[in-house]
C-alpha positions as CSV (number, residue, x, y, z in Angstrom):
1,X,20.6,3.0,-5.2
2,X,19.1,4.1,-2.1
3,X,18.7,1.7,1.2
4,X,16.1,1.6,3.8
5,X,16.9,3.6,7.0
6,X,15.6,3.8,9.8
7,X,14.7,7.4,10.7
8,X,17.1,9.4,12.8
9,X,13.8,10.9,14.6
10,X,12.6,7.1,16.0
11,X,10.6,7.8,19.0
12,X,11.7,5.4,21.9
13,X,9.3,4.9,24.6
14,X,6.1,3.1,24.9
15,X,3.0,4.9,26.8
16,X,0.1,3.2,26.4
17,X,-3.1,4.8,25.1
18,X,-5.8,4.1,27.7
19,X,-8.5,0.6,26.4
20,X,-11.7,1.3,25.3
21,X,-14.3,1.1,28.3
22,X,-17.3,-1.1,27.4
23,X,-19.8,0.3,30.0
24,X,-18.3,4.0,29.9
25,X,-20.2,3.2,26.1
26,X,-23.4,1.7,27.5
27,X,-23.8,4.7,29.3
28,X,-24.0,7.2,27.4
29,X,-26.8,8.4,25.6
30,X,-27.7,8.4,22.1
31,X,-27.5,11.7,20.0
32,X,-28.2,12.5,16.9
33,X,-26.1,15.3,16.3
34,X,-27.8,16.6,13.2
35,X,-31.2,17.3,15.1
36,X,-29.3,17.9,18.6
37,X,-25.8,18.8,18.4
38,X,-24.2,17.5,21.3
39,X,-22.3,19.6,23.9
40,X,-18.6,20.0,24.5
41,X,-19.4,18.3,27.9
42,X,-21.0,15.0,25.9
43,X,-18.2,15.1,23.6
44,X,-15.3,15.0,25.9
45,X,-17.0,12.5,27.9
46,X,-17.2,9.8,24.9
47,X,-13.8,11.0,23.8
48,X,-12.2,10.4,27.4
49,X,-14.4,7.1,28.2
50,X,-14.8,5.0,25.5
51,X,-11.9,6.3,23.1
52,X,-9.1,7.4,25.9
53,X,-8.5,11.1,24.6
54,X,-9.6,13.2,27.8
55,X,-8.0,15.6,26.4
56,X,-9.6,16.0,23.0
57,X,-9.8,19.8,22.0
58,X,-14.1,19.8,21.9
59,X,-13.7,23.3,21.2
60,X,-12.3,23.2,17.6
61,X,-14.3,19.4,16.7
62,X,-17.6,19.5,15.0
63,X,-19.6,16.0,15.5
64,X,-20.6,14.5,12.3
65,X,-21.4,11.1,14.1
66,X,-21.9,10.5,17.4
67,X,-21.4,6.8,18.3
68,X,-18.9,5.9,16.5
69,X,-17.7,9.1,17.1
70,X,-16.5,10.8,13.3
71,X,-15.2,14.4,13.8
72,X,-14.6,17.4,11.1
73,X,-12.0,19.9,12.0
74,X,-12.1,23.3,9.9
75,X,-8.9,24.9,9.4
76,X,-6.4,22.3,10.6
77,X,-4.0,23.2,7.9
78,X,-3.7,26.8,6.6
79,X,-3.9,27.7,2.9
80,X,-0.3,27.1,2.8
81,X,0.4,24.3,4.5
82,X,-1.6,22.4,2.4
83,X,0.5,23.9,-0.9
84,X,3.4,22.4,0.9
85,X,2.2,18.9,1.3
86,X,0.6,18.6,-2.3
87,X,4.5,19.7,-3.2
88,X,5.8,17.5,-0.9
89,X,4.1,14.6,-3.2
90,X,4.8,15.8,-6.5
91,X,7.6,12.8,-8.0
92,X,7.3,10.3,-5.2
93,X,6.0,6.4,-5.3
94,X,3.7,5.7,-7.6
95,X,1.8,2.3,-6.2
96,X,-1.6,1.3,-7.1
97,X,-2.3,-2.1,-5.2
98,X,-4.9,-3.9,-6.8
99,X,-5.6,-7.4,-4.1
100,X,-7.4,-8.4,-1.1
101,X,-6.7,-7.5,2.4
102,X,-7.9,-9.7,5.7
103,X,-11.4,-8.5,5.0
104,X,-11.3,-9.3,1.5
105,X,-12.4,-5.5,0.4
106,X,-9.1,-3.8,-0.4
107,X,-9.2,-2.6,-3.4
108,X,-7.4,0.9,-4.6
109,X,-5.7,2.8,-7.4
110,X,-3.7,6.2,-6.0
111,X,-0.3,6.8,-5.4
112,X,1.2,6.8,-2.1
113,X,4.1,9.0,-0.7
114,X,5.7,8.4,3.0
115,X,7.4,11.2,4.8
116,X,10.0,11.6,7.7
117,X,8.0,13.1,10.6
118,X,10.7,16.3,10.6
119,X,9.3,16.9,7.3
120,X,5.8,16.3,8.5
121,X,5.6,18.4,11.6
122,X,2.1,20.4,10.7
123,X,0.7,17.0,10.4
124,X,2.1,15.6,13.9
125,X,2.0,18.3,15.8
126,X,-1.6,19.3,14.7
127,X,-2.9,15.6,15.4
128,X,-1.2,16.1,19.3
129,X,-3.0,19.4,19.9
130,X,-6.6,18.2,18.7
131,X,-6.0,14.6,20.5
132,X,-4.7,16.8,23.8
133,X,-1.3,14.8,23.9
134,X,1.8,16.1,24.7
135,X,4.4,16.8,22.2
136,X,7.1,14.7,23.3
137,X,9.0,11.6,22.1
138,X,6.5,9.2,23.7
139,X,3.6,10.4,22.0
140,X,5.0,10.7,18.7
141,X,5.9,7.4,18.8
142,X,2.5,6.1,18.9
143,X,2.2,7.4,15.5
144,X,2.7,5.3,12.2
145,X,5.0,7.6,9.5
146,X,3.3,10.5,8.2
147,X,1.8,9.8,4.5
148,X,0.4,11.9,1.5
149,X,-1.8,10.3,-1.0
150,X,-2.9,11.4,-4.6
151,X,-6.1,10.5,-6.2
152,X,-6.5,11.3,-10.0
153,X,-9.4,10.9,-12.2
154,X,-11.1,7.7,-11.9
155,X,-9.2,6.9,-9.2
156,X,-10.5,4.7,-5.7
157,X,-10.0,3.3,-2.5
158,X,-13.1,0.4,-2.1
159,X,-14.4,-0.1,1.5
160,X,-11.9,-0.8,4.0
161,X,-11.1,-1.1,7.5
162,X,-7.9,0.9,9.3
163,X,-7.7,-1.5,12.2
164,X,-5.3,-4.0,11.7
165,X,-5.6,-7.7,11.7
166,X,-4.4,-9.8,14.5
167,X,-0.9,-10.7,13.5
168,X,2.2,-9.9,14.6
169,X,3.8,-8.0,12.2
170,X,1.3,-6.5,9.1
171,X,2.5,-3.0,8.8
172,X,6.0,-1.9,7.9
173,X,7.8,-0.3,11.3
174,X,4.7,-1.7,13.4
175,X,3.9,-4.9,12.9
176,X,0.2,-5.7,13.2
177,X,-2.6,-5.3,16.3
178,X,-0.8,-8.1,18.3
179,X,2.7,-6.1,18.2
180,X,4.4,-4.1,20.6
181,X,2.7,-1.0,19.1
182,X,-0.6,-2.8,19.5
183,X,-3.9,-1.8,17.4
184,X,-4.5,1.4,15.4
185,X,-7.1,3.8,17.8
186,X,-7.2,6.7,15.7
187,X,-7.0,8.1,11.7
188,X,-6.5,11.8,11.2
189,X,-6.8,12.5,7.3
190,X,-6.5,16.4,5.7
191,X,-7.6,17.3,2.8
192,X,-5.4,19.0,1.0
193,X,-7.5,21.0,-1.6
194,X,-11.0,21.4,-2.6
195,X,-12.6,18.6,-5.2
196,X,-15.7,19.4,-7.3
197,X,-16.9,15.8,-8.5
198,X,-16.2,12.9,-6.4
199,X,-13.6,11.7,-3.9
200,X,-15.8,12.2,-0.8
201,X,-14.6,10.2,2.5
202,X,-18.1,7.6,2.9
203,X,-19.0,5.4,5.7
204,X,-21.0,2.8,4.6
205,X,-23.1,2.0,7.7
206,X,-23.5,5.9,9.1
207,X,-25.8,7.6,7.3
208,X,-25.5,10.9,6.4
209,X,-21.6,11.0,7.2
210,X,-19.9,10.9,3.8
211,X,-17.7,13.9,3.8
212,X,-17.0,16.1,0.9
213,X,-13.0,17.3,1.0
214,X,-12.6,20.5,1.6
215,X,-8.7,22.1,1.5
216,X,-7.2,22.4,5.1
217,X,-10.4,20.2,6.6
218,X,-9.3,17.4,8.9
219,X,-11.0,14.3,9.5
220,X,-10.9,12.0,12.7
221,X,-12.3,8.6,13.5
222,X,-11.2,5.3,15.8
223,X,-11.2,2.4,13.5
224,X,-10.9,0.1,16.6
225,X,-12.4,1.7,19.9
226,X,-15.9,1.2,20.6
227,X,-17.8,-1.3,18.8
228,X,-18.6,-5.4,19.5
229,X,-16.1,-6.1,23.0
230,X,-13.4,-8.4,21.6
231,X,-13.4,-7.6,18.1
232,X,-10.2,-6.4,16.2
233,X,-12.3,-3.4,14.5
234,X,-15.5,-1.2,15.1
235,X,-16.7,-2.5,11.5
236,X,-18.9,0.6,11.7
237,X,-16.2,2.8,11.1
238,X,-15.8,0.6,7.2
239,X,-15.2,3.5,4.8
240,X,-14.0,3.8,1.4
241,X,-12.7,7.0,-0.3
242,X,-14.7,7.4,-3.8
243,X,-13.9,7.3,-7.3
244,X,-12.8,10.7,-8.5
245,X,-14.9,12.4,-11.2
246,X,-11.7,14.6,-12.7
247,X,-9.0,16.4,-11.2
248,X,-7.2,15.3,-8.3
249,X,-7.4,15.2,-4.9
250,X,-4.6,15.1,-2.0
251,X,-4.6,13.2,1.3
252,X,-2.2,13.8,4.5
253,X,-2.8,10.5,6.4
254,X,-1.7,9.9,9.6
255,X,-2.3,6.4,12.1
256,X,-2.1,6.4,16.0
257,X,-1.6,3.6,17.5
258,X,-2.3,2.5,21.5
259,X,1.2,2.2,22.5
260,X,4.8,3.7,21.4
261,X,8.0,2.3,20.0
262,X,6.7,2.6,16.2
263,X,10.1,2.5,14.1
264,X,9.5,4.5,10.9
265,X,11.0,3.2,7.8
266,X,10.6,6.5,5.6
267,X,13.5,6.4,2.5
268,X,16.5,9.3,2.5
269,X,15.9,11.5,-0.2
270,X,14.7,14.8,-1.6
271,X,11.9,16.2,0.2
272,X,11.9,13.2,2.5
273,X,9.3,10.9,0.6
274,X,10.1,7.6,-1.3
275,X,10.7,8.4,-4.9
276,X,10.3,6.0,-7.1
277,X,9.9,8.5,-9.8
278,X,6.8,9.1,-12.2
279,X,9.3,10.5,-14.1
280,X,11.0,7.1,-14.4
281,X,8.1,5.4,-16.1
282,X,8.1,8.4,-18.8
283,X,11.7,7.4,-19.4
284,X,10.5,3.6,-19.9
285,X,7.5,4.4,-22.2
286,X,9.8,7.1,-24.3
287,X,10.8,5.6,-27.4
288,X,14.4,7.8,-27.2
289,X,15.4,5.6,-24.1
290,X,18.6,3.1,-24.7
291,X,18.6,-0.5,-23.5
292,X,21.4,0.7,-20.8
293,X,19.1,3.7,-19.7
294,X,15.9,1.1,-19.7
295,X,17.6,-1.4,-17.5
296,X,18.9,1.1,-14.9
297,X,15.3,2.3,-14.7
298,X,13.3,-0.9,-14.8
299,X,15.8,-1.8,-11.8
300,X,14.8,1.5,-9.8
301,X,11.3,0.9,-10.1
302,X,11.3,-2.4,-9.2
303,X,13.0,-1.9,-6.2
304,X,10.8,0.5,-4.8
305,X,7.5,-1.4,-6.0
306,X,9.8,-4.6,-4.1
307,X,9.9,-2.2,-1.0
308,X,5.8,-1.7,-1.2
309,X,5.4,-5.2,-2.2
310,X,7.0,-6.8,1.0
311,X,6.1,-4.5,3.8
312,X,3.5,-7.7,5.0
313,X,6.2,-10.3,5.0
314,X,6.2,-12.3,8.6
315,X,9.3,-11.9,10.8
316,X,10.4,-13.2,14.5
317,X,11.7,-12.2,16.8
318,X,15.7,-13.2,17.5
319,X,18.4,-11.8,20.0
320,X,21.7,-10.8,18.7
321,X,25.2,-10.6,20.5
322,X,26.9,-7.3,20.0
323,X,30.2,-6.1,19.7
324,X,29.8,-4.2,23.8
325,X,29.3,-7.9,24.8
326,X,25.6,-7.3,25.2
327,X,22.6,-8.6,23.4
328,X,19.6,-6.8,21.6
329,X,16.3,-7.6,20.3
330,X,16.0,-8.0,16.5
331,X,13.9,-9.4,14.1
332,X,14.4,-11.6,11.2
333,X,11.9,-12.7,7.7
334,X,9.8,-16.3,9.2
335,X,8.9,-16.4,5.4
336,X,10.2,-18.8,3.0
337,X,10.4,-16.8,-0.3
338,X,10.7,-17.5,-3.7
339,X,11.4,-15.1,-7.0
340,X,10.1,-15.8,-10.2
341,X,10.8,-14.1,-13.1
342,X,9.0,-14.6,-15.9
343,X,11.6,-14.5,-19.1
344,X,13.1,-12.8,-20.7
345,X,11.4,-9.3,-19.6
346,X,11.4,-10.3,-15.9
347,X,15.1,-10.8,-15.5
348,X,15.8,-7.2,-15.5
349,X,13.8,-7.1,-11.9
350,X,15.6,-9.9,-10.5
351,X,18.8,-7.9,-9.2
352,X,16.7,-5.5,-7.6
353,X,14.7,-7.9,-5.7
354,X,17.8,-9.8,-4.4
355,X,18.7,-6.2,-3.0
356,X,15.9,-6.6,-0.6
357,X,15.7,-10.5,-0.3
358,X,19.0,-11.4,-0.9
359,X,18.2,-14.8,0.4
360,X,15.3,-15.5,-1.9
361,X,15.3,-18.3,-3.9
362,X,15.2,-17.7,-7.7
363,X,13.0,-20.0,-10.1
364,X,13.2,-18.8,-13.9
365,X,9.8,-19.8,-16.5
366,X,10.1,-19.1,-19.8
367,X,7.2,-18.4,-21.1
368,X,5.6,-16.2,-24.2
369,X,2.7,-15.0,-25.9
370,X,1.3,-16.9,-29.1
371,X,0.8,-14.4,-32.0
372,X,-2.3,-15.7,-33.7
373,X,-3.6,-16.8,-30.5
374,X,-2.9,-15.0,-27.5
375,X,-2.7,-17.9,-25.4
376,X,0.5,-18.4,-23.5
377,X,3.4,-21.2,-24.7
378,X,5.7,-22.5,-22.0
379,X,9.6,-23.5,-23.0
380,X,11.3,-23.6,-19.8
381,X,10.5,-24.1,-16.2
382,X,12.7,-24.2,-13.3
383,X,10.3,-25.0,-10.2
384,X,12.1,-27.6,-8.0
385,X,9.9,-30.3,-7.6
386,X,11.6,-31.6,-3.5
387,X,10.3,-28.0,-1.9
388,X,7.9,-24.4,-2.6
389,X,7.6,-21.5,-0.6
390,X,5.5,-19.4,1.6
391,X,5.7,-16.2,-0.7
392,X,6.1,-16.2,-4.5
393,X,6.9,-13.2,-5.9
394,X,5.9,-13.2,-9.8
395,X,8.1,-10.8,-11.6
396,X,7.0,-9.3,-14.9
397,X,7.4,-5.8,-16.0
398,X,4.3,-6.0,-17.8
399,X,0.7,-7.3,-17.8
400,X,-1.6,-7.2,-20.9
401,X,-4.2,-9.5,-21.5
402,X,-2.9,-11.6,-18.3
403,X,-2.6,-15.1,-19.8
404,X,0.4,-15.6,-19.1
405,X,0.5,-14.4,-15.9
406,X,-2.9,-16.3,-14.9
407,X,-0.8,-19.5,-16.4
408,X,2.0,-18.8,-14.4
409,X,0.0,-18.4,-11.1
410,X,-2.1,-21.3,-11.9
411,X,1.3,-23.2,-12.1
412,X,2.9,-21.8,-9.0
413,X,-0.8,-23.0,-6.9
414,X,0.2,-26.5,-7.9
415,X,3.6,-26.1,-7.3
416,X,2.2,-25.5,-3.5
417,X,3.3,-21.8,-2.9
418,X,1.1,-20.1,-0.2
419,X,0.6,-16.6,-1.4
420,X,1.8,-15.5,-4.4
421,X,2.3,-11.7,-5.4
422,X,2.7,-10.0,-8.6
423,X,4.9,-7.3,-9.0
424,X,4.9,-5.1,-12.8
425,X,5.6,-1.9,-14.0
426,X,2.4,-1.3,-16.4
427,X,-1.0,-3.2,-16.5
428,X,-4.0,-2.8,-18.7
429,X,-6.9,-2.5,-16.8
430,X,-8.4,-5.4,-18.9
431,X,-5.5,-7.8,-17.9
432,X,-6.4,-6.4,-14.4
433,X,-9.6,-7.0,-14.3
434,X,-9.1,-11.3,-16.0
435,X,-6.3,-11.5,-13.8
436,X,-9.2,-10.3,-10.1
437,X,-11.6,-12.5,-11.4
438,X,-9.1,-15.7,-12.1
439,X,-6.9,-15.4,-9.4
440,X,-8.8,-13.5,-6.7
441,X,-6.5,-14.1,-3.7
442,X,-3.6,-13.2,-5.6
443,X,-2.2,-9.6,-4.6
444,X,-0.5,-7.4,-7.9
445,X,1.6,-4.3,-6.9
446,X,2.0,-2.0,-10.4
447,X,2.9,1.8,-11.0
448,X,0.4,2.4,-13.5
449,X,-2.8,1.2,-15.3
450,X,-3.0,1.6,-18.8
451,X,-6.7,1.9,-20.2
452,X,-6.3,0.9,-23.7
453,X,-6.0,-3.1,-25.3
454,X,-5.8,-3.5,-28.6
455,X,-7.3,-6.7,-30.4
456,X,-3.3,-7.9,-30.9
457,X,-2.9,-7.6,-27.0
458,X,-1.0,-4.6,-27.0
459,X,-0.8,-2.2,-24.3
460,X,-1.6,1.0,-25.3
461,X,0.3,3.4,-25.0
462,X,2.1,1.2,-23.1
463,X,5.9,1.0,-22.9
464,X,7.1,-1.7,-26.2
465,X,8.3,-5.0,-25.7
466,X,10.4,-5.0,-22.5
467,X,12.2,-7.6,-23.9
468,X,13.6,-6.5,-27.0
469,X,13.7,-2.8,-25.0
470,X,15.9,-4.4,-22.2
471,X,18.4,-6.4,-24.3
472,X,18.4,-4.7,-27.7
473,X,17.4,-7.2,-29.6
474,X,15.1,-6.9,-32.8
475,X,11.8,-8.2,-32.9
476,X,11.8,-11.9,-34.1
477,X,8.9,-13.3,-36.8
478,X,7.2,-15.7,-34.6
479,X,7.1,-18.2,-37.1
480,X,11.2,-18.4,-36.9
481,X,10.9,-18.7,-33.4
482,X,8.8,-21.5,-33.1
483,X,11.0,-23.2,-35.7
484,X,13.8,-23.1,-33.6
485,X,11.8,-24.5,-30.1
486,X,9.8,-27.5,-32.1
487,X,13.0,-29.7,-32.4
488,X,13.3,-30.2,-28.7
489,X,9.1,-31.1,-28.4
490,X,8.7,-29.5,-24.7
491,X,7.2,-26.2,-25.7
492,X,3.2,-26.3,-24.6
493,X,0.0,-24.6,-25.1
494,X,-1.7,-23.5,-21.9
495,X,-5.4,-23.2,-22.3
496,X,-7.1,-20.2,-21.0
């Protein structure tokens, strides 16, 4: 099993980008650069005042917006560069989030891959030469780790906001626009090959500024310079990347932020990027798998979607003695958090999760699906009634209709837990969809979205019964089953 590392390349100092200059803004005129494209001397003075990059290469920029300032670069990565990244990407996480963010608009299906910045350097080093920073440990360590991102067919990101919210600690490696690496001030995307139908880069309140991708074009903005004084974001710069109409598209993504000391948590392994493994879910839908083989790959999955699903937990800070009789600055999890498997399927995710949170609390429900009705029937529940939790994380390899995982979350609100997450390895996007519009604060991390229900609430093609799958046992009549749990009277009916 691989651990979390830190990266060997962790930049170490902290220069600070300069702060956005208010009447730097005020001052400058407005241009529209589609009827009077503005001149290098315009564009480095908005770059250097208002966004802090005096040193912005005007030269290679074209304006597609002028205040905020959006700029296209042609050319950023050669033909083959680009081939490199999109292989790069091939087998890595696979981890469509479906929940809200601070703004209540996040909303995507892709697939995400993170990268070591040695592995990344066309990406690094090309964002420091069109910024006009130096290539040195200081600047790279304004930089957030170096991501790749695959849309397929149908695939989105809704309108969104790069700027972080206000707490402490948000992202992985950075915390959020109130840590030591402060607010995100610039996103560099590249395409990474051409797209016929879809997929285009749009800004919802600049018109004319949707951007079609293009392979080895670059993309720049500053999600959080410029805009209302005092306000987190420029909500101007709101985007959303849209649905794809066939084929795929890849993304190299890359966040600045205004200050150094960002510690990357990329994962050790082949090619540098997390891999969770398409490949594994094609060894959990194949009907040739064993239960021993099924189990060792449910448990690999889920601890990579675990690593995804708690990058936003909240931590402190805490000082630690040392064995050189010395102390250093650390941090440690402020949450309280709670696993809850849902049984029997979700048991064979439990082990993995204790990996990461090995001082989560574990609460077992036993709960299953009625045959003729669909509706979920409760036989066992272990919520301590004397405490709760901050986090819950809801453990379930599988989501099809979603009643029982509604139930389960409508159960845990009672119980008093204050965010509750969802973690699976295959949804239907009908189970999706009930579980959005029941539970809408609830977060769900998933590898993959089935299309297909049938009337029998059967994923199609889906992956089986994890159940049976996971412990080899046969499919029991439902009739015999309920035989056996009517003696003891506790087994209930939870309406829709």
């Amino acid at each position: 099993m691989q651990k979390r590392r830190k990266s060997t390349n962790s930049p170490a100092t902290s220069t600070t980008f300069p702060q956005l200059n208010m009447e730097a803004q005020d001052s400058l005129i407005s241009i529209d650069p589609k009827e009077t494209p503005p001149t290098p001397e315009q564009i480095k003075a908005i770059a250097g005042n208002v966004y802090g990059f005096e040193g912005l290469d005007v030269e290679r920029v074209k304006v597609k917006h002028f205040d905020p300032l959006v700029l296209e670069v042609d050319g950023f990565f050669s033909e083959e560069e680009c081939d490199k990244y999109v292989a790069m990407s091939t087998g890595g996480i696979s981890s469509p989030v479906v929940g809200n963010d601070d703004y209540s608009l996040e909303h995507r299906k892709s697939q995400t891959f993170h990268h070591r910045y040695s592995d990344a350097p066309e990406l690094v080093g090309g964002a420091l030469d069109i910024l006009g920073l130096e290539n040195t440990e200081g600047e790279l360590g304004r930089f957030e780790e170096p991501q790749t991102v695959l849309y397929e067919d149908g695939d989105y990101f809704s309108w969104h906001l790069d700027a972080l919210g206000m707490s402490g600690d948000e992202v992985r490696g950075g915390g959020g626009a109130n840590s030591k690496c402060g607010q995100r001030v610039v996103t560099v995307l590249v395409y990474l090959n051409d797209v016929e139908e879809g997929g285009r880069t749009c800004f919802r309140d600049l018109k004319g500024c949707d951007v079609k991708p293009e392979k080895g074009k670059a993309l720049l903005f500053f999600p959080s310079l410029g805009g209302i004084q005092g306000c987190p974001a420029d909500v101007r710069t709101l985007h959303k990347g849209e649905e794809m109409g066939g084929g795929r598209k890849f993304i190299a993504q890359l966040w600045g932020r205004e200050r150094g000391g960002y510690e990357p948590t990329a994962w050790e392994g082949e090619g540098g990027c997390v891999r969770e493994g398409v490949e594994g879910l094609s060894i959990l839908r194949s009907d040739q798998t064993p239960p021993a083989e099924f189990r060792r790959v449910l448990r690999e999955i889920t601890f990579y979607l675990g690593y995804e699903a708690t990058a936003a937990l909240n931590v402190r800070n805490v000082s630690v003695s040392t064995p050189t009789n010395t102390t250093a600055n650390g941090k440690k999890l402020d949450d309280q958090i709670a696993l809850i498997p849902i049984m029997r399927a979700g048991l064979g995710m439990v082990e993995p999760m204790l990996e990461l949170l090995p001082n989560a609390d574990v609460h077992h429900i036993g709960m299953y699906r009625s045959k003729d009705s669909l509706l979920p029937i409760q036989y066992y529940n272990k919520l301590p009634r004397d405490k709760s939790c901050d986090v819950a994380y809801v453990l379930d390899p599988m989501i099809a209709t979603a009643g029982t995982i509604t139930a389960v979350v409508a159960q845990l609100k009672k119980w008093g837990a204050k965010k509750i997450h969802i973690i699976s390895v295959l949804a239907s996007k009908a189970g999706l969809q009930k579980l959005q519009e029941v539970h809408p604060d609830v977060h769900v991390t998933v590898t993959e979205v089935d299309d297909i229900l049938s009337k029998d609430g059967i994923i199609i093609p889906g992956l089986g019964d994890a159940g049976n799958r996971l412990y080899k046992t046969p499919t029991i009549d439902q009739d015999d089953d309920e035989k056996l749990l009517s003696p003891s009277k506790r087994k209930r009916t939870l309406s829709k």
